[in-house]
C-alpha positions in Angstrom: 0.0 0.0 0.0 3.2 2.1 1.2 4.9 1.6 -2.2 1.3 2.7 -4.3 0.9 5.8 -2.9 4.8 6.6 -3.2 4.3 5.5 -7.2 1.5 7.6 -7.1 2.7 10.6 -5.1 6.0 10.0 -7.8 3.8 9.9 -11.0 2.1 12.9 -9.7 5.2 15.2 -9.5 6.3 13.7 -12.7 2.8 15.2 -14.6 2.8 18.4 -12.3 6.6 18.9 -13.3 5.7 18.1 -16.6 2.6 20.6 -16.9 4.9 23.4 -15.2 7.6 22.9 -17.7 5.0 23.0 -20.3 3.3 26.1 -19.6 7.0 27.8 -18.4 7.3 27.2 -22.2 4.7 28.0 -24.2 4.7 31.3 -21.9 8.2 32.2 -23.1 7.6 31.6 -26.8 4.3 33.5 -26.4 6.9 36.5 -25.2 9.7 35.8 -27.5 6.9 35.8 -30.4 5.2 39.1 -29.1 9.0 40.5 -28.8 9.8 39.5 -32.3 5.9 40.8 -33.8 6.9 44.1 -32.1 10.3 44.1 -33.0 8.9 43.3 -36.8 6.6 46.3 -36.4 9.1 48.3 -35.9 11.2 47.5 -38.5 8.0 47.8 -40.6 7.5 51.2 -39.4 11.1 52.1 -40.0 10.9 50.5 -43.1 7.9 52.6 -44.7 9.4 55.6 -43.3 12.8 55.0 -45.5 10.6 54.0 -48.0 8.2 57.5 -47.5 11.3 59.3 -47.3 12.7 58.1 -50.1 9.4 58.8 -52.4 9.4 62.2 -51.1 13.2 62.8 -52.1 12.5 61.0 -55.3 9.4 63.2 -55.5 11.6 66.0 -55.1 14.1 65.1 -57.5 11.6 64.6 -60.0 9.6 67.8 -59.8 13.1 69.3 -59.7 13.8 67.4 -63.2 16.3 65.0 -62.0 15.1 62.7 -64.7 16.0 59.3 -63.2 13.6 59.8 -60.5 11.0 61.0 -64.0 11.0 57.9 -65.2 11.4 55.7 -62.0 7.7 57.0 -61.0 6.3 57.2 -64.7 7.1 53.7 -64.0 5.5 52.6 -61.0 1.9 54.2 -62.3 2.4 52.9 -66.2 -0.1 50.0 -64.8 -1.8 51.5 -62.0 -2.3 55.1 -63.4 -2.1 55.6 -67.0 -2.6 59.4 -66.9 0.1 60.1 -63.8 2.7 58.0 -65.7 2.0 60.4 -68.9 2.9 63.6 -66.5 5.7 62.1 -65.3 7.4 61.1 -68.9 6.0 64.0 -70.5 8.5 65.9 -67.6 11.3 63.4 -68.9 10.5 64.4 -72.5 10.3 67.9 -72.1 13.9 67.5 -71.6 15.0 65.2 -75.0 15.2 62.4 -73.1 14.5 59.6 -75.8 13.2 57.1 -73.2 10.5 59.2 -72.3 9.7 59.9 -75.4 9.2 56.6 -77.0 7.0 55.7 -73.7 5.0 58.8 -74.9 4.6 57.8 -78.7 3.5 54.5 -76.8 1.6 55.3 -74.4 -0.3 58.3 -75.3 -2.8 56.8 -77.9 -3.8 54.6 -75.2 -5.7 57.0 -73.0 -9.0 56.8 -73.9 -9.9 60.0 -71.9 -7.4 62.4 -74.3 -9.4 62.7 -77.3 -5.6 64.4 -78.3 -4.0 61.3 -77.6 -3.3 60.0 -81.1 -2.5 63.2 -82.8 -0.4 63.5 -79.0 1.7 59.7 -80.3 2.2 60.7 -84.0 4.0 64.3 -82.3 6.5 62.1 -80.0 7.1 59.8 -82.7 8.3 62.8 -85.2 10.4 64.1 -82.6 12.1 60.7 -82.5 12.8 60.7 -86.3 13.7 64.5 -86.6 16.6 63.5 -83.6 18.5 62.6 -86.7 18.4 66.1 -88.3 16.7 64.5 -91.4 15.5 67.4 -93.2 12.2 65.7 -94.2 11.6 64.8 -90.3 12.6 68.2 -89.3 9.4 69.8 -91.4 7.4 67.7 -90.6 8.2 68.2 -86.5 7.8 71.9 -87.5 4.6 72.2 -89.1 3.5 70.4 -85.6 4.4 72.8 -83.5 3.4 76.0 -85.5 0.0 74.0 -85.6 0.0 72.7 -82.4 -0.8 69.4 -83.3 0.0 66.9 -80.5 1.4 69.7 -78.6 1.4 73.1 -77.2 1.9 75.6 -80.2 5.5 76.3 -80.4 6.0 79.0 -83.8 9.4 80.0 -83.0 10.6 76.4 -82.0 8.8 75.3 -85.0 9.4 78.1 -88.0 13.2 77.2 -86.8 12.9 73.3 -87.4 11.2 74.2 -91.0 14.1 76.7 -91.5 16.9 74.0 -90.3 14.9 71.6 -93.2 14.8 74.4 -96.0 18.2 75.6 -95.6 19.0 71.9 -96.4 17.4 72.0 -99.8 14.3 70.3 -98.6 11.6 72.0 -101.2 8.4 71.6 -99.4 9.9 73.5 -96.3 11.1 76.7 -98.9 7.7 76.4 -100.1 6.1 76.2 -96.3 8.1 79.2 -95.4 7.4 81.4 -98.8 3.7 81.0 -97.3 4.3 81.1 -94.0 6.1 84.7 -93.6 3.0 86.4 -95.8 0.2 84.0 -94.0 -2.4 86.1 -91.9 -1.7 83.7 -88.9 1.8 84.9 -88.8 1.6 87.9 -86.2 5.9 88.8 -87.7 5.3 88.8 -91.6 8.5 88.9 -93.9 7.9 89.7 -97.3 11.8 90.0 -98.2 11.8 86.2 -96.1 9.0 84.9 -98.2 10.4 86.2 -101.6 13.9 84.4 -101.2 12.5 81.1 -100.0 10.5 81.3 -102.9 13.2 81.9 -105.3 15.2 79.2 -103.5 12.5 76.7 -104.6 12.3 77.9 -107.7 15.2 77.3 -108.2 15.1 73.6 -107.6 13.1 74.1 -110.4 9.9 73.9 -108.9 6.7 74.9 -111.3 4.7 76.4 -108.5 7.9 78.3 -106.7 8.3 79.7 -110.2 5.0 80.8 -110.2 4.9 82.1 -107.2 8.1 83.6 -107.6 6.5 85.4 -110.5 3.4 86.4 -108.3 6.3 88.3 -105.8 7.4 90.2 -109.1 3.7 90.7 -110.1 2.3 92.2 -106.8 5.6 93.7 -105.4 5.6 91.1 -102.9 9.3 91.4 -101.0 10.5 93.4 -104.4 9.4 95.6 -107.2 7.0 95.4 -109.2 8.4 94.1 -112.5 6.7 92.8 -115.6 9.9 91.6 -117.0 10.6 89.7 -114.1 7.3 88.3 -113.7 7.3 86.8 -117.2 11.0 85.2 -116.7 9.5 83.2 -113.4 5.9 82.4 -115.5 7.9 81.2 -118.5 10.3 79.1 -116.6 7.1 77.7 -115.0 5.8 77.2 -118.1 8.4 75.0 -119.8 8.2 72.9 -116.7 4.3 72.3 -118.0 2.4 74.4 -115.3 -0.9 75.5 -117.0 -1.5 78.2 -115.2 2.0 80.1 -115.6 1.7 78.8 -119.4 -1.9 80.8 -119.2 -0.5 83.9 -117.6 2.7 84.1 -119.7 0.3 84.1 -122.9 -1.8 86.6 -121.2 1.4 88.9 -120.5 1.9 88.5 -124.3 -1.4 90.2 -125.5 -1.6 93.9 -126.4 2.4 94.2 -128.0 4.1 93.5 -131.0 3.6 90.5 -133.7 6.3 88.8 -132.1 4.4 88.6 -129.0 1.3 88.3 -130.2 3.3 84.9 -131.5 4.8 83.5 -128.4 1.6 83.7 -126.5 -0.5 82.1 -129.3 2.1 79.3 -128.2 1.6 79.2 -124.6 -1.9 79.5 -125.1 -1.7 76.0 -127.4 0.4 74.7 -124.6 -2.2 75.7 -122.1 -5.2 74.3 -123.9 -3.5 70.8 -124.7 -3.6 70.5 -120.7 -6.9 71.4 -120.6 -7.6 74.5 -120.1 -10.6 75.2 -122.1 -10.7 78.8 -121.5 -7.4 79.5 -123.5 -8.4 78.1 -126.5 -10.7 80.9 -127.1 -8.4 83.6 -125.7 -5.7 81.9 -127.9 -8.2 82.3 -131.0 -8.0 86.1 -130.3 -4.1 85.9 -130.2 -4.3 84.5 -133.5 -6.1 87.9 -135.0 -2.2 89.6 -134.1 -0.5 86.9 -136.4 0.1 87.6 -140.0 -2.0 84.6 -142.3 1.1 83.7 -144.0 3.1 83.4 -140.3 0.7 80.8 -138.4 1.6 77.7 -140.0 5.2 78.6 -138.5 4.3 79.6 -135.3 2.3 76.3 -134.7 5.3 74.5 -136.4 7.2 76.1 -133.4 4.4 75.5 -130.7 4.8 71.7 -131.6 8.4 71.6 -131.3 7.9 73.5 -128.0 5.3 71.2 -126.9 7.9 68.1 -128.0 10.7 70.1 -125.7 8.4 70.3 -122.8 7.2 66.3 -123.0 10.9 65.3 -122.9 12.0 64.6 -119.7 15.6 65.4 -120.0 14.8 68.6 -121.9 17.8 71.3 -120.0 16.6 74.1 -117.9 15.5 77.3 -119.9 15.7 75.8 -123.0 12.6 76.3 -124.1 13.4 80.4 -123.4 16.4 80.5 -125.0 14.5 78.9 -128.1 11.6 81.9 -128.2 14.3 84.1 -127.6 16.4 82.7 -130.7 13.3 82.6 -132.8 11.9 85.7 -132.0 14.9 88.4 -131.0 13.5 88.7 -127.8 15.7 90.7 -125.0 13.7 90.2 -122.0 14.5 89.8 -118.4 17.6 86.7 -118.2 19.0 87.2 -115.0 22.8 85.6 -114.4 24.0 82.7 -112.3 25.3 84.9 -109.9 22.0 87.1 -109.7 19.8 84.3 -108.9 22.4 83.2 -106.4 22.6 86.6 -104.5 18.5 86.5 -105.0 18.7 83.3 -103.3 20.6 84.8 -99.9 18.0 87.5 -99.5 20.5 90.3 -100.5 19.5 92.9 -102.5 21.0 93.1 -106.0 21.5 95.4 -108.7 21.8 93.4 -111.6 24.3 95.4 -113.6 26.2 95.8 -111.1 27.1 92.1 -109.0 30.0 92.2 -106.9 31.6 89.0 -105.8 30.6 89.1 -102.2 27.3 88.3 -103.2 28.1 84.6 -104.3 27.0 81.7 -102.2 30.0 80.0 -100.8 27.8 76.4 -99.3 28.9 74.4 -102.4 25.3 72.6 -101.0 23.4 76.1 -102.4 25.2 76.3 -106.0 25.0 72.9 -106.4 21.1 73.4 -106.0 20.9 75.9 -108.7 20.2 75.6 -112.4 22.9 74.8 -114.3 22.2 78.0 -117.0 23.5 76.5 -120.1 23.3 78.0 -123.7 22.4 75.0 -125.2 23.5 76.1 -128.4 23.5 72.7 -130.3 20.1 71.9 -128.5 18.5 75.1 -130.3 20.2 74.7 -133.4 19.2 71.1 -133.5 15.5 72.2 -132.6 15.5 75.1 -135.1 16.4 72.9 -138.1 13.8 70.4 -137.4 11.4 73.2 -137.5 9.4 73.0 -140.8 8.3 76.6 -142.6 5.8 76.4 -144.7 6.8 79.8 -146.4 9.5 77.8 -148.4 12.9 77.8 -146.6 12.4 81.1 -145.2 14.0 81.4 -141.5 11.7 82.3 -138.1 11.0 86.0 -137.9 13.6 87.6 -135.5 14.8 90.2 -133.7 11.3 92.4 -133.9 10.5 90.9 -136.9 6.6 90.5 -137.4 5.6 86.6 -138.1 5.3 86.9 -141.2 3.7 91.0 -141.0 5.2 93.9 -142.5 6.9 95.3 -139.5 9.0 97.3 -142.3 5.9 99.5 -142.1 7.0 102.6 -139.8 3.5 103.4 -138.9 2.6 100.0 -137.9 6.1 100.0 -135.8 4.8 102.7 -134.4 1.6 101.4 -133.5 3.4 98.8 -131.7 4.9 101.4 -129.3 2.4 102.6 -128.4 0.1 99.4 -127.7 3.6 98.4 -125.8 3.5 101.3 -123.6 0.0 101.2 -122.7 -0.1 97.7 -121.9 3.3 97.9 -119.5 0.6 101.5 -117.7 -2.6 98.6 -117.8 -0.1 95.9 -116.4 1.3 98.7 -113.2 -2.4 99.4 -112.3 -4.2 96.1 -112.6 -4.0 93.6 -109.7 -4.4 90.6 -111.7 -6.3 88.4 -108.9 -8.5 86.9 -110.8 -5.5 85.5 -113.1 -4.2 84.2 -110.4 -7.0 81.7 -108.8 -4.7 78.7 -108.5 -2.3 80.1 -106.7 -4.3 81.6 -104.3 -6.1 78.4 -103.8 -2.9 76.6 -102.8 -2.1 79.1 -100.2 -5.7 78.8 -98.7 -4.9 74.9 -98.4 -2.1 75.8 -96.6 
């Protein structure tokens, strides 16, 4: 009995011992787990204050322009917040960083809230290309800002990106800025600015430039008025097969000698094969100035002219020098070095051209015509030219086609229809001759 109760009173100690040492335990892990939850929390707590301290200096960098931290938060909100991320690279942008800007051409067209947004993608991407200094990129990136399409308008920025492209011989960008400086939304018009961009084009031989060169002459636009001039540009338009400046130059014709009376029967033919109806009735009139026995060789000389002007390889000014060789004329031929100084913006008196004025970029003289006699061409043309008055040459030289110009009253006569069409020509302003081109500067 003795020994069950001391195996009991043993077994009993045992389990108390053994619930003590239980309890002692799960009561120290229960502190050394509270320790290490609050010792967590701390850490925690000091960890989102490194973390808040770090946002707020990144913050700071960033609205500082420190672009690193730019793009770091651009980011962190690309997938949470479309519109944050756009501030934030659009800040990185602003300041050529190419990163930023390809997220931009990216991203942009993918907020459906900016009904900008695509116009806002096709901006950044031109900025990318015109990074290259590609001349075509460059205009394009130009007319961009000065419309503010995709961005904030930007003239100056963008009248100097479209100047950077035209200065490298890129002819829509001369032809942009021979609009631009007279264009009504252009507070700091240029006529001188717009004449020599013109003439720049024009001289990339450029049918509308010519015209619109000629239109500069005609209106003193950036220059004085000149008839002489303004026939050179029309005609040089002409041969390059421009309807209207083969309309006008036939127009200019009318109201002067024979001879004239001649060369605009001819432009008028050339005009009317292109389809404009209206000058074969106005070319029927012309026809009244012509001597009977003269028209079968001025339209022997319109199809050769017509021939010249088909032919792709045909030299610049050929077809001048060929009206000029046929009928005497002496009009307005301006020099190599005159259209060079015209093409610097300096002002030139053509008698007298000293040799500061020539352009020195071997890019510029490269760029303009070549002004060749092409003396075997027009003797080649001329002797293909059949005259139905036996073998009898072209009238030159002031000359009638085929009239009597020996008559001293009807020389006279001449004179005086000369002078009053050069008065009619100073007073009239000529718009309605001039509805193409004023339709092209609307478009743009």
């Amino acid at each position: 009995m003795s020994n069950l109760l001391v195996g009991l009173g043993v077994a009993g100690g045992l389990l108390a011992w053994m619930l003590f040492r239980y309890f002692d335990t799960q009561e120290k892990q229960q502190k050394a787990r509270e320790a290490q939850r609050i010792k967590e929390d701390k850490y925690k707590r000091v960890l989102e204050r490194a973390k808040a301290a770090e946002r707020e200096e990144k913050l700071f960098k960033a609205q500082t322009g420190h672009i690193p931290s730019q793009l770091s938060l651009a980011k962190e909100f690309e997938l949470c917040n479309l519109r944050e991320a756009l501030y934030w690279y659009l800040k990185a942008a602003e300041q050529n960083n190419a990163i930023a800007q390809n997220a931009l051409a990216r991203l942009c067209r993918m907020d459906m809230e900016d009904p900008e947004g695509e116009a806002k993608s096709r901006y950044w991407e031109q900025v990318l290309k015109a990074q290259q200094r590609e001349p075509a990129a460059l205009y394009d990136l130009g007319r961009y800002q000065i419309r503010g399409q995709g961005t904030e308008i930007d003239t100056e920025t963008g009248v100097s990106n479209v100047e950077a492209a035209a200065d490298a011989g890129w002819l829509p960008a001369q032809l942009f800025l021979g609009d631009w400086f007279l264009s009504e939304k252009n507070s700091h018009k240029d006529p001188q600015a717009a004449f020599m961009w013109r003439v720049r084009a024009a001289l990339q031989n450029d049918a509308k430039a010519c015209v619109k060169t000629a239109y500069c002459y005609q209106m003193g636009i950036g220059v004085e008025k000149d008839k002489a001039h303004t026939l050179y540009w029309l005609e040089r338009a002409a041969e390059l097969d421009n309807t209207e400046a083969q309309l006008l130059a036939a127009r200019m014709h009318l109201g002067t000698a024979a001879n004239d009376a001649a060369v605009a029967y001819i432009w008028y033919s050339m005009a009317y094969v292109n389809g404009q109806q209206a000058a074969k009735v106005e070319r029927d009139k012309a026809v009244q100035r012509i001597g009977i026995d003269a028209i079968l060789g001025v339209q022997n000389v319109a199809n050769t002219i017509y021939k010249m002007i088909k032919q792709e390889d045909s030299p610049p000014l050929a077809v001048i020098q060929l009206l000029d060789r046929i009928y005497g004329r002496r009009g307005y031929r301006p020099s190599r070095e005159v259209l060079q100084a015209l093409a610097t913006g300096k002002d030139v008196v053509e008698s007298e051209i000293d040799d500061a004025l020539l352009i020195d970029d071997p890019a510029t003289i490269d760029a303009l015509p070549k002004v060749d006699t092409t003396e075997q061409r027009l003797d080649s043309e001329l002797d293909n030219l059949t005259w139905q008055q036996g073998s009898s040459p072209a009238p030159r030289h002031g000359q009638g086609a085929g009239s009597a110009s020996g008559n001293g009253s009807s020389n006279s006569a001449s004179a005086g229809e000369h002078k009053s069409a050069t008065k009619e020509y100073q007073d009239q302003t000529w718009q309605a001759s001039w509805n193409t081109f004023f339709a092209d500067n609307e478009d743009r």
